[in-house]
C-alpha positions in Angstrom: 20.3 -21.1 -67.6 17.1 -19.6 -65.2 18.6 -20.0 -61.6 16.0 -22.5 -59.3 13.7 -21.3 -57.0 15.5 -21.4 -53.4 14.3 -23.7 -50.4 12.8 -20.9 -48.2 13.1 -17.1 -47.6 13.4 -16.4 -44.4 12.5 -12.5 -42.8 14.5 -11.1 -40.5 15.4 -7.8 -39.0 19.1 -6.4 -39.0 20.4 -6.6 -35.4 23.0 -8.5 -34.8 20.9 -10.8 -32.8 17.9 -11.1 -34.9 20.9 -12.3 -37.8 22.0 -14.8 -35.7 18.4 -16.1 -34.8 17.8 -16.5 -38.7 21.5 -18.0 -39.4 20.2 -20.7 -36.8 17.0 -21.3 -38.2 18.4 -21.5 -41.8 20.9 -24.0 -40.4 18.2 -26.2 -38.6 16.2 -26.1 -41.8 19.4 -27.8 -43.6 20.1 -30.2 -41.3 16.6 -31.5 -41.3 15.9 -31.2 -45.0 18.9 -32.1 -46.3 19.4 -28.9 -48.8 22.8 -26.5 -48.4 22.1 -23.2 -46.3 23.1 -21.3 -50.0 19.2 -22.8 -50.8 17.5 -20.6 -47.9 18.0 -17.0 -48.2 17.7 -14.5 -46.0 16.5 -10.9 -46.3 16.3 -8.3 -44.1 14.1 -5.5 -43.0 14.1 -2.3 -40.8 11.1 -2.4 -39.3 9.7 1.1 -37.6 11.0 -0.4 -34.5 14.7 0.0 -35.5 13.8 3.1 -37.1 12.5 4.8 -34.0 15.1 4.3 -31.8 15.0 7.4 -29.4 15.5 6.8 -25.8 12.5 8.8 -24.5 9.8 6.8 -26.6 8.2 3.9 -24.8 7.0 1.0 -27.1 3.4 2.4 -26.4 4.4 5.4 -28.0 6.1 3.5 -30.8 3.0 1.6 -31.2 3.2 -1.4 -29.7 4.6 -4.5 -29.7 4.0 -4.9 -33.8 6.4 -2.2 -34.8 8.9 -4.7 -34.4 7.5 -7.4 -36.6 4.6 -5.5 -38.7 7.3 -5.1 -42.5 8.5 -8.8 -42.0 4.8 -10.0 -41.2 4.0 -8.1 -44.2 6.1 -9.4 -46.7 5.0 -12.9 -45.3 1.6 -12.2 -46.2 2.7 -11.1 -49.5 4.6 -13.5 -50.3 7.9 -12.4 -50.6 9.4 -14.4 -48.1 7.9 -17.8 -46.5 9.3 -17.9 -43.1 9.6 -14.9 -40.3 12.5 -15.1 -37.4 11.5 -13.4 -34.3 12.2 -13.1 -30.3 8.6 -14.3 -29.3 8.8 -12.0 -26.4 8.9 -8.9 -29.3 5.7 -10.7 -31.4 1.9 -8.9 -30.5 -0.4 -10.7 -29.1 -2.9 -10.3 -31.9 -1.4 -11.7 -34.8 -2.3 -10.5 -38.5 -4.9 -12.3 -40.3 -3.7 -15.1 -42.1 -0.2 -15.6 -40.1 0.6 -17.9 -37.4 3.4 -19.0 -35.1 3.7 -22.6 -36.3 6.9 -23.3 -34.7 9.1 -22.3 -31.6 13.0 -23.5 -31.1 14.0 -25.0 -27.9 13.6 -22.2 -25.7 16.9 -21.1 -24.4 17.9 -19.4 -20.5 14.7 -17.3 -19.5 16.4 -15.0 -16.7 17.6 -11.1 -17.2 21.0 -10.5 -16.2 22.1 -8.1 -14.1 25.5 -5.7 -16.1 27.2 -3.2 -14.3 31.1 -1.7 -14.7 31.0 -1.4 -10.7 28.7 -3.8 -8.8 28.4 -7.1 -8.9 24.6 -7.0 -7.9 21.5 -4.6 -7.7 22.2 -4.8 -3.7 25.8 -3.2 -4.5 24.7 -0.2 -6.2 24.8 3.1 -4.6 21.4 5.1 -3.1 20.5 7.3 -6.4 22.6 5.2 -8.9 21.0 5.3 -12.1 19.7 1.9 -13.9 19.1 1.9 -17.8 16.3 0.2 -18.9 13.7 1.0 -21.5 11.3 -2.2 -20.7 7.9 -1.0 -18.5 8.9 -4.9 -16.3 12.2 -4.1 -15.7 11.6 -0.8 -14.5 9.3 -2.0 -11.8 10.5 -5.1 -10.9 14.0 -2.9 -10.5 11.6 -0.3 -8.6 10.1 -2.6 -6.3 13.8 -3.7 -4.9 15.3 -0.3 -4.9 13.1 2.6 -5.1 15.6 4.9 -5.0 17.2 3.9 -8.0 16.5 6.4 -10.9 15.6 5.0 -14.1 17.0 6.5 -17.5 16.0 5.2 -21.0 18.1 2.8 -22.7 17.0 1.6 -26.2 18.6 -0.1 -28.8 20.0 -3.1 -29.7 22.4 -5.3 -27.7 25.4 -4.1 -28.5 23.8 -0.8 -28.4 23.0 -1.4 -24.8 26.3 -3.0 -23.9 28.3 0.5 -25.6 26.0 2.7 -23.2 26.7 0.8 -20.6 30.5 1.3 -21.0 30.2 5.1 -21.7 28.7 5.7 -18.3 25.1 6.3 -19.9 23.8 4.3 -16.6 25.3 2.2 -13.5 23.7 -0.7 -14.4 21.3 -2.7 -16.5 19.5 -5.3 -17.6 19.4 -7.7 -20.6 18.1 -11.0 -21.4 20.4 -14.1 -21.3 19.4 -15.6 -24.0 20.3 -12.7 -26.4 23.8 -12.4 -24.7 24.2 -16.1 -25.2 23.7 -16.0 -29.1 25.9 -13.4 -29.6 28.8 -14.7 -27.6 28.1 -12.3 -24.7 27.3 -13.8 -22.1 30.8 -13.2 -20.3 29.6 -9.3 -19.3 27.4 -10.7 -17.1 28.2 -9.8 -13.6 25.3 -11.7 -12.4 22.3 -13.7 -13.3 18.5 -13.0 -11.8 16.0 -15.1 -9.8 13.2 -15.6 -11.9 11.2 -15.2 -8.5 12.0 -11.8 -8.1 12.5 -11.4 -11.7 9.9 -12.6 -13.7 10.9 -13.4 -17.1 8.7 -11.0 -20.1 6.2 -13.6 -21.8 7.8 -16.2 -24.1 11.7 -14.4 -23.3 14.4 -16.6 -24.6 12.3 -18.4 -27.5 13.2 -17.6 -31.1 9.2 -18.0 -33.1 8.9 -19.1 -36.6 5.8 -17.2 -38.5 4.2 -18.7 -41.9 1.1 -18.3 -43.5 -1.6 -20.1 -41.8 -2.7 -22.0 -44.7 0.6 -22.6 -45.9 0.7 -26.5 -45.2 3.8 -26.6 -47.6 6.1 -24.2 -44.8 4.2 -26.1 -42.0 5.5 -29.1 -42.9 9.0 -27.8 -43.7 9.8 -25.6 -40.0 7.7 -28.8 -38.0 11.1 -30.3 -37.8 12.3 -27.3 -35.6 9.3 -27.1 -33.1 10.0 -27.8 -29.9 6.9 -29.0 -28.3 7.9 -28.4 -24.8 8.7 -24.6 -25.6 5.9 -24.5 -27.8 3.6 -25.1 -24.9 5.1 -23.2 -23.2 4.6 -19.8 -25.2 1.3 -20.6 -25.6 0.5 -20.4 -22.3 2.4 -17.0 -21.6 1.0 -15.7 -25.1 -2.6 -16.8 -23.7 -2.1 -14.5 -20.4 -0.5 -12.3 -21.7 -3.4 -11.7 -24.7 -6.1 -11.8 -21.6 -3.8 -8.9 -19.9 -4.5 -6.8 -23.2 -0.9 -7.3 -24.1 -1.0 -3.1 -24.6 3.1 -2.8 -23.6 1.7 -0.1 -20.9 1.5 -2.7 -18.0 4.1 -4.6 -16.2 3.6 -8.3 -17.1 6.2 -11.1 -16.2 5.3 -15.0 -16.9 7.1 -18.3 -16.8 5.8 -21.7 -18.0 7.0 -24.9 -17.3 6.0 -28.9 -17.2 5.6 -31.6 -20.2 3.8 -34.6 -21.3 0.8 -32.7 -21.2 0.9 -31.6 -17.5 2.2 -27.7 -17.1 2.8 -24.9 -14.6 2.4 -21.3 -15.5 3.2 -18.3 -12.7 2.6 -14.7 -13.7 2.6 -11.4 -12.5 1.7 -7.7 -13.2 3.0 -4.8 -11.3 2.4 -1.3 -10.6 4.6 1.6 -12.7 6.5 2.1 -9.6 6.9 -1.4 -8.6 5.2 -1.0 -5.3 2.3 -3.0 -5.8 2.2 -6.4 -7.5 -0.3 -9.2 -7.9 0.6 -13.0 -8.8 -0.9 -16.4 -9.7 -0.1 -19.4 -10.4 -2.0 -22.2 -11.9 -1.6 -26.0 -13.4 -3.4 -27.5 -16.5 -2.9 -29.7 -19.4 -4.5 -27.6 -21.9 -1.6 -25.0 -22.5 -4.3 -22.0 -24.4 -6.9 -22.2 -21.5 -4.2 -22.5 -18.6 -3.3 -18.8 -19.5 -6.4 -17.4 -20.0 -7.2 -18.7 -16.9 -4.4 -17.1 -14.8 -4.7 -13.9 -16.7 -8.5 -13.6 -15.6 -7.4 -14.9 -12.4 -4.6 -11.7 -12.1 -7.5 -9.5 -13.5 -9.7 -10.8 -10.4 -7.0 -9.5 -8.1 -6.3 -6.2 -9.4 -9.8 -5.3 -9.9 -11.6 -3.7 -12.7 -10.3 -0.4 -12.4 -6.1 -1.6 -13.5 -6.2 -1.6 -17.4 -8.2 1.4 -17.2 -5.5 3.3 -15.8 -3.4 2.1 -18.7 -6.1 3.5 -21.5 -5.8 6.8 -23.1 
């Protein structure tokens, strides 16, 4: 007897994270169709991200935020799978022809979390210790506290992260809450960061649900799991973000907030070394043109000289 057709396929990559993102998803999808989780499958994909891997490459080098996302958003287009799972934060700005974001899950704690075997706080750590981070933000935003910190490069997955930290790769570092929360972590913490003087990355702590964009059969099916609040929400960061050229050179931090058609989005972008930083903030009900808006706006500020320095 020919096996039926299953529910949904749902692309993911391995990490232990991005697996528990799509578990979630699959189990949301159940709950609100009414179908057992054996009906969506999941298959993963090693994207070039998780292939290249190497502490000293930036994600510039890597090429972008895309490398991330670019074999899953491929076999969506294809049609090998019908959903994509990802950290919205890791999705480009420019999307592939014929995909969209159709839905977001409630977004979950924005801050970065401060880890260290030693020091309770960024304050506590000695002159010279060194930090680990890999992300362009972190690095300034740590820079612009503590310029004498040294940064060293510190790639890889969570766990990854968590196992350099132990083995002394680096004093101290900084991950996202919201990862350490879905993988049970969230006990290493040693303590949590002021979005003020840590601006979350655009759309941090939202898990993003890709489908093709004339697909109205899979738009119907993840509609169930979009939360509009969060949804909103990552438009407006996403917005900025795209107006900031979104090129993973320059420092960007945002944070939306607000409902019922009335929202609040801050944003920043800061200099390699932290020193120099320019912010905005702005209110709208229109959640596409409030971030274009404050991107320009941050442009204005900076002058026309500041992505040029990234270029090239």
């Amino acid at each position: 007897m020919q096996s039926s057709a299953p529910f949904a396929r749902i692309g993911t990559r391995g990490s232990p994270l991005a697996l528990a993102q799509a578990h979630l998803v699959r189990s949301l999808l159940s709950q609100a169709h009414g179908v057992e989780e054996s009906a969506i499958l999941i298959d993963v994909f090693s994207t070039g991200g998780d292939r290249s891997q190497a502490d000293n490459l930036s994600l510039a080098t890597m090429g972008g935020k895309g490398v991330f996302t670019k074999e899953i958003d491929e076999a969506l287009l294809s049609g090998r799978i019908d959903i994509g799972v990802h950290s919205s934060k890791d999705v480009a700005t420019g999307l592939p022809e014929g995909m969209i974001l159709a839905a977001f899950l409630e977004r979950e704690d924005v801050r970065d979390a401060f880890l260290s075997v030693s020091v309770k706080d960024i304050d506590g750590l000695p002159q010279g210790a060194r930090f680990g981070t890999s992300s362009i933000r972190r690095a300034a935003q740590v820079r612009r506290l503590r310029p004498d910190l040294e940064i060293v490069p510190f790639r890889g997955n969570v766990h990854t992260r968590l196992q350099k930290l132990l083995g002394g790769v680096a004093d101290a570092t900084l991950l996202a809450m919201a990862g350490l929360n879905r993988l049970g972590e969230a006990h290493r913490v040693t303590s949590v960061l002021d979005v003020d003087n840590f601006m979350p990355a655009p759309a941090q702590g939202a898990i993003g649900i890709a489908i093709r964009s004339q697909d109205r059969r899979y738009a119907d099916i993840v509609a169930p799991l979009d939360h509009g609040q969060t949804h909103a929400a990552i438009a407006a960061e996403r917005a900025m973000l795209a107006v900031l050229d979104g090129s993973c050179r320059t420092p960007v931090g945002a944070l939306s907030s607000g409902a019922d058609g009335n929202y609040t989005l801050k944003g920043e972008i800061l200099s390699l070394d932290g020193q120099t930083t320019f912010r905005a903030e702005a209110a709208g009900r229109d959640p596409q043109r409030l971030g274009e808006s404050l991107g320009r706006d941050l442009l204005a500020q900076a002058g026309p000289g500041w992505l040029a320095q990234w270029q090239g």
